[in-house]
C-alpha positions in Angstrom: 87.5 -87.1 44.4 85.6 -90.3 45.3 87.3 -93.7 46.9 86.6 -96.8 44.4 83.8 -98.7 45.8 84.7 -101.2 48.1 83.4 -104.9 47.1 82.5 -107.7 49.3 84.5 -109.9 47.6 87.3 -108.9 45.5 87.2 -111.6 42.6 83.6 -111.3 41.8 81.9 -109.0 39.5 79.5 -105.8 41.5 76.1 -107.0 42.1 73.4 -105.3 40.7 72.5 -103.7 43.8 76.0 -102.3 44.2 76.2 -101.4 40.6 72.8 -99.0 41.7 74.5 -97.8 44.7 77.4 -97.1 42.5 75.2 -95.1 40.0 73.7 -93.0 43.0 77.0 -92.0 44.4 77.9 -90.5 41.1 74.5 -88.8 39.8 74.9 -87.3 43.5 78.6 -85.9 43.1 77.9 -84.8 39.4 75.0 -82.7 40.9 77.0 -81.3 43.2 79.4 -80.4 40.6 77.1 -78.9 38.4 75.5 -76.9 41.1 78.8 -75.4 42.1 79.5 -74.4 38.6 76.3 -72.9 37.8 76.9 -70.7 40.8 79.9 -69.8 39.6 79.1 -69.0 35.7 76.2 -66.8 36.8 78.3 -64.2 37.5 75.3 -61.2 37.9 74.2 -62.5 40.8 77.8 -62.9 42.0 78.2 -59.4 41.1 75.5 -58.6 43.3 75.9 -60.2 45.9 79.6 -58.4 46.3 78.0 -55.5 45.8 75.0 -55.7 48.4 77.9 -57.2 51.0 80.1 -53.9 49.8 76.9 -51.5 50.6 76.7 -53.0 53.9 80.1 -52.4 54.9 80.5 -48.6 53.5 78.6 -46.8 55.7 80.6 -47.4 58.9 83.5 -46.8 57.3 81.8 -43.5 55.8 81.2 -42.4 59.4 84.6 -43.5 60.7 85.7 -41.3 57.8 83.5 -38.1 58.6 84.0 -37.9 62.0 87.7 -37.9 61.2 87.4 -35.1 58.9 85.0 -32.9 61.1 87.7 -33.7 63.6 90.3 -32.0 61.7 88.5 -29.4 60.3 87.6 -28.5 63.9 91.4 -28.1 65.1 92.5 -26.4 62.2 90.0 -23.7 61.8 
């Protein structure tokens, strides 16, 4: 996920102000983390969403579809 963080020098211990900058990295990936998997256990609104982005789409496929039947229905009768 993350690269280890890089240190000025490699024999020394972190400093305490990379230590900080080391805490801040991960408090800001875990929230991203737990953001994404919130979104994804609430699955009502997922449900919804899908639903409202279905709605949108049907009815232009319900007038492609009825102006193929009244098409039909006019050359067969």
């Amino acid at each position: 996920m993350t690269q280890p963080h890089q240190r000025s020098t490699p024999s020394s211990a972190p400093t305490p102000k990379e230590l900080r900058e080391q805490v801040e990295q991960n408090r800001h990936e875990l929230g991203q983390t737990v953001e994404a998997l919130a979104d994804r256990a609430d699955v009502k609104t997922r449900a919804r969403e899908k639903a409202r982005r279905r709605r949108s789409v049907l009815p232009s496929r319900c007038r492609t579809s009825c102006r193929t039947r009244s098409r039909t229905r006019s050359k067969s009768q």
